[in-house]
C-alpha positions in Angstrom: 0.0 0.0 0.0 0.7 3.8 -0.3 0.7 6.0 2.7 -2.9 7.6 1.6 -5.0 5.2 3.6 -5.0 1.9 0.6 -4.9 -1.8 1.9 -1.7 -3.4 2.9 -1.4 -6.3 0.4 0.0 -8.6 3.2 -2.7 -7.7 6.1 -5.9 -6.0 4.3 -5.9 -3.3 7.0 -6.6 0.1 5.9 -4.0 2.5 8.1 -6.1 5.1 9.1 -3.7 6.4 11.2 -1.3 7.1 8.1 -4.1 9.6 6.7 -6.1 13.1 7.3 -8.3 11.3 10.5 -5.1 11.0 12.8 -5.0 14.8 12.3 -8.9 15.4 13.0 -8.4 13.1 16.5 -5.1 14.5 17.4 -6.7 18.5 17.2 -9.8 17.5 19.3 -7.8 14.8 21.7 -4.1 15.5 22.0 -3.2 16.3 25.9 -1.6 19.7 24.4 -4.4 20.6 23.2 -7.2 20.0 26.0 -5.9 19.4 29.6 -4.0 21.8 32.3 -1.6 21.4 34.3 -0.9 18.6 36.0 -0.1 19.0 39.8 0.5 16.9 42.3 -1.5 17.4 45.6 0.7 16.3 48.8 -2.4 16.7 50.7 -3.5 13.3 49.6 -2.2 10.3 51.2 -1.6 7.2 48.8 2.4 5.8 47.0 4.2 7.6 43.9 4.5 3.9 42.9 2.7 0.3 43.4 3.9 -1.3 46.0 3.2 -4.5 44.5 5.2 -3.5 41.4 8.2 -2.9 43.2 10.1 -5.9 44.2 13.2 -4.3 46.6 10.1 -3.7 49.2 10.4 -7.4 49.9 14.5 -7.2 50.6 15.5 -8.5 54.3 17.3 -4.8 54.5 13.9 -2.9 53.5 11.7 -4.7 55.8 13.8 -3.2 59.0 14.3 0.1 57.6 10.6 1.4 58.6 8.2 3.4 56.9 9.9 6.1 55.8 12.1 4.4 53.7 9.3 2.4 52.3 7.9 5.7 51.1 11.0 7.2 50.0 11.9 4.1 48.0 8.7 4.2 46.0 9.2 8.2 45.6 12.5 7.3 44.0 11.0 4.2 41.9 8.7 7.1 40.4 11.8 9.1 39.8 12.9 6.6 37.8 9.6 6.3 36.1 10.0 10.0 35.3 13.2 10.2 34.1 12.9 7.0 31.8 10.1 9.1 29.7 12.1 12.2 29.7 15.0 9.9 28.0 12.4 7.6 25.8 10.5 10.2 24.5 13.4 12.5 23.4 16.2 9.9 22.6 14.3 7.6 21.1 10.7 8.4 20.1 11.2 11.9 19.1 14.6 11.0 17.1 12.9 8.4 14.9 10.0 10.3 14.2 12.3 13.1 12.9 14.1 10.0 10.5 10.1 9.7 8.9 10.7 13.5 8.3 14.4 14.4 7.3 16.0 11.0 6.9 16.9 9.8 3.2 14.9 6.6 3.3 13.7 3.9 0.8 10.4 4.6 1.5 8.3 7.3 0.8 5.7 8.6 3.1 2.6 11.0 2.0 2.2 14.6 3.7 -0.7 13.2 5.9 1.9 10.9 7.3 4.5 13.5 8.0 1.8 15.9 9.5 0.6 13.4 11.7 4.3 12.6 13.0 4.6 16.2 13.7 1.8 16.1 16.0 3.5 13.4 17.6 6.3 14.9 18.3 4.4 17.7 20.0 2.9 15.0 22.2 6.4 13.7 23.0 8.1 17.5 24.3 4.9 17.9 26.0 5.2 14.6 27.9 8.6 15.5 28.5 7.7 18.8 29.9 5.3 18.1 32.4 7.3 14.8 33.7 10.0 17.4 34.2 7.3 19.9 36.2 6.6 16.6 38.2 10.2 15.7 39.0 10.3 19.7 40.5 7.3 19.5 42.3 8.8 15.8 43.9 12.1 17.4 44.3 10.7 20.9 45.8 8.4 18.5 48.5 11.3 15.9 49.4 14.5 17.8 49.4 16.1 15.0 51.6 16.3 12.8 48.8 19.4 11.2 47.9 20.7 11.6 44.4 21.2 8.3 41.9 22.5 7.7 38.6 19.9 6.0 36.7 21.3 2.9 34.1 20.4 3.2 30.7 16.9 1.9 29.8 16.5 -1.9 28.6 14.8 0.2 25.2 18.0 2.1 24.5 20.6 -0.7 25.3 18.4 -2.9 22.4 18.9 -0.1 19.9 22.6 0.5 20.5 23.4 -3.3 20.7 21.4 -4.2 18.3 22.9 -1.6 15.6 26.0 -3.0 16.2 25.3 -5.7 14.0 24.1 -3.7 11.4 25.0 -2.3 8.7 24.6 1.5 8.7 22.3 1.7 5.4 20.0 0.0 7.9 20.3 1.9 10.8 17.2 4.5 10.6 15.1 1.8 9.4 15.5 0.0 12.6 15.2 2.6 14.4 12.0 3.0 13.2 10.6 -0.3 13.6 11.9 -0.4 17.0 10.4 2.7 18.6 7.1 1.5 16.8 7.5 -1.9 18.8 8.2 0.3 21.9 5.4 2.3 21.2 2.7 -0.7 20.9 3.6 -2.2 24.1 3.0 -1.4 27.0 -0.6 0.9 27.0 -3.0 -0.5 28.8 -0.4 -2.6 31.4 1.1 1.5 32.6 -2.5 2.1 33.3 -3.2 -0.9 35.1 0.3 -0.5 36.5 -0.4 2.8 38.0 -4.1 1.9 38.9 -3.0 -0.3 42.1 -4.0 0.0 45.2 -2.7 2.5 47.2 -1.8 4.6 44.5 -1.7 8.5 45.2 -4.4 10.0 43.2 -2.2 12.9 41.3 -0.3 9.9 39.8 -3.2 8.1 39.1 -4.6 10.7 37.0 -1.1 12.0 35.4 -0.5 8.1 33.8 -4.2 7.5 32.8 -4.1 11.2 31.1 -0.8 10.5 29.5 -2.4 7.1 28.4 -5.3 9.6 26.3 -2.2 10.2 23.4 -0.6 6.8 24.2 -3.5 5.4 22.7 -3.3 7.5 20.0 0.0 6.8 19.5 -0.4 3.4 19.5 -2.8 3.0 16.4 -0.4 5.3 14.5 2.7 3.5 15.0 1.4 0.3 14.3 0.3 1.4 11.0 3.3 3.2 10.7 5.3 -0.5 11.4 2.7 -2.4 9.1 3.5 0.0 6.2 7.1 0.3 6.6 7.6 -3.5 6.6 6.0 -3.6 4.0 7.5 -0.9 1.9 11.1 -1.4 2.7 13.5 -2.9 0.0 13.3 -7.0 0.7 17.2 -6.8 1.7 16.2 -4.1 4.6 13.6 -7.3 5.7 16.4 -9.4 6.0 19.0 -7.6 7.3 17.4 -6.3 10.1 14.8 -8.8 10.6 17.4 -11.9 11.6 18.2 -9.4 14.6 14.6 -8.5 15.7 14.4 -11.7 18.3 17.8 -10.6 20.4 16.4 -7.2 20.2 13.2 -8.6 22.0 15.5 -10.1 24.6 17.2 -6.9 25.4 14.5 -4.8 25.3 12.4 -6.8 27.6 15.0 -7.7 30.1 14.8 -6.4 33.5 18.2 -5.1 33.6 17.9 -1.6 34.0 15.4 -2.1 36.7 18.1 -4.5 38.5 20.7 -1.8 37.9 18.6 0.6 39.8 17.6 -1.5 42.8 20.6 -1.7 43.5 21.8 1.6 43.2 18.7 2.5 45.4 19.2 -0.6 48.1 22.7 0.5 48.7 21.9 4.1 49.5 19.8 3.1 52.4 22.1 0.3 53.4 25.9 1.9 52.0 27.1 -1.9 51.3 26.7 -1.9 47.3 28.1 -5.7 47.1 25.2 -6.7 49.5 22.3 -4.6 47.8 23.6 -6.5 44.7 23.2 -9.9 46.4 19.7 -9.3 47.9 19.0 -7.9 44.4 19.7 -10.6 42.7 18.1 -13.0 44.7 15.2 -10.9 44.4 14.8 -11.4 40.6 16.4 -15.2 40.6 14.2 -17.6 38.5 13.0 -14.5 35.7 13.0 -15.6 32.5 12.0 -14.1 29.0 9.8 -16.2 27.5 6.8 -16.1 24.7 4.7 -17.0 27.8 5.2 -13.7 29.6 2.2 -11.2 28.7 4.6 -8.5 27.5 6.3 -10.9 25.2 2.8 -12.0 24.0 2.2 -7.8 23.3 5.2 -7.4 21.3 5.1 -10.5 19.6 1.1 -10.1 18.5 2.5 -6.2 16.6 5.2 -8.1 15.1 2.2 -10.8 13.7 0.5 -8.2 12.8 2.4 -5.8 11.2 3.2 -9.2 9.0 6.5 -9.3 10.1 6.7 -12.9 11.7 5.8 -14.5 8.4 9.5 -13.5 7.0 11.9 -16.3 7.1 14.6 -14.0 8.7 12.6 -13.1 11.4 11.2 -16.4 12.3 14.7 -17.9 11.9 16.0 -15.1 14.8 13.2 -16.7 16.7 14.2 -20.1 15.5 17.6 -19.5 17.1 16.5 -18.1 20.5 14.3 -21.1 20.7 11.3 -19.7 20.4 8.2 -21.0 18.0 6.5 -18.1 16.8 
């Protein structure tokens, strides 16, 4: 298909999103465009993040620390959380949308398209801007907080490594396809993430109103994926598409998150080999397989974007031991 809303000859799906209607939702929709600011009220009782969701809460050395760590361990987990979009939506999200618009590519896209990846690179700074706002307003309310360094995301670490074994003339390509696999991911699990109980209500409402464009976002970068696949030159296909099933293994690990607990364990405790051994322990027995629901996400856009019926890509699978 062309980029003005025709079939895709391998799915029959027409991508709306590709066309003039992204536009009409975006203008009547977007977060820019309808909602104020968003502030947090520390009047409210409730968690910056799930307990449930975060695993360091169950560490020997957490459990006789008290409440007050409990609370400023999730505070920080939500720092995390913050700083993590700021880096995503800039670094990665924003960067490939500007390869759709200034990149020499092998594929064209229609003036729709482009206007509709403008809009979401609006969406993106704005995201960016108010977790930024929310990071001051944390900062400005719990000054005693200690300082981390926070490990490169699982998402980036997939890109870099992953280009590594590529040649360059595939590079924005890849880039592409990957931040449109980031980008179908993970909608509805952030807001049932964030929707568990005990929540704070400010952080509640800031993920479920980021969510409104996510949504959005979603529908128009899984067109975007279904019609670059299957525009792309067929050695583009199997270049990068041999790679795509390590690239699911890095960017689903739970590395960075490891990287952090322990960072954030052994400021409480100041013995870094020990928050590394009760971290580890912590996530012993976690494995990456098809089985795990995120997998199953990721995997399902792949399907059906028609990318898993390529022999490359179901050979990467092959090797990993995966059937797909």
């Amino acid at each position: 298909m062309n980029a003005n809303g025709q079939e895709t000859p391998e799915t029959g799906r027409t991508l709306s999103s590709l066309t003039g209607e992204y536009t009409v939702r975006w203008e009547s929709r977007s977060s820019v465009r309808t909602r104020p600011r968003k502030t947090i009220d520390f009047e409210e009782e409730g968690y910056f993040f799930p307990e449930d969701k975060q695993p360091l809460l169950l560490a020997d050395e957490v459990a006789s620390l008290g409440g007050k760590a409990k609370n400023d361990i999730l505070v920080q987990s939500f720092y995390k959380y913050l700083h993590d979009i700021v880096n995503l939506e800039i670094k990665e999200i924003v960067a490939a949308c500007s390869k759709i618009l200034y990149a020499d590519l092998p594929v064209e896209f229609s003036e729709e398209t482009k206007l509709n990846t403008y809009s979401v690179i609006i969406d993106e700074y704005y995201h960016v801007y108010i977790a930024q706002d929310m990071i001051l307003q944390l900062e400005e309310q719990h000054p005693d907080l200690k300082p981390l360094d926070y490990p490169i995301s699982d998402s980036r670490r997939a890109v870099i490594e992953t280009k590594k074994h590529l040649d360059p003339k595939y590079h924005d390509v890849f880039e592409i396809l990957a931040n449109c696999c980031f980008e179908t991911t993970l909608v509805r699990e952030l807001v049932e993430f964030f929707n568990s109980p005990g929540v704070h209500p400010s952080i509640k409402y800031y993920v479920n109103d980021h969510m409104n464009d996510e949504s959005r976002h979603y529908a128009f970068f899984y067109d975007l994926m279904t019609y670059l696949w299957a525009e792309v030159p067929e050695d583009y296909r199997q270049a990068i598409g041999i790679h795509l099933a390590d690239f699911t293994l890095l960017y689903l690990s739970v590395e960075s998150e490891k990287l952090f607990n322990i960072e954030l364990l052994g400021s409480f405790i100041e013995d870094r080999e020990q928050a590394r051994t009760s971290v580890e322990a912590l996530y012993a027995g976690f494995e990456i397989t098809p089985d795990v629901p995120i997998v199953k996400n990721v995997l399902r856009a792949f399907r059906n974007a028609g990318m898993l019926d390529h022999p490359s890509v179901r050979a990467g699978f092959t090797r990993i031991g995966w059937t797909v």
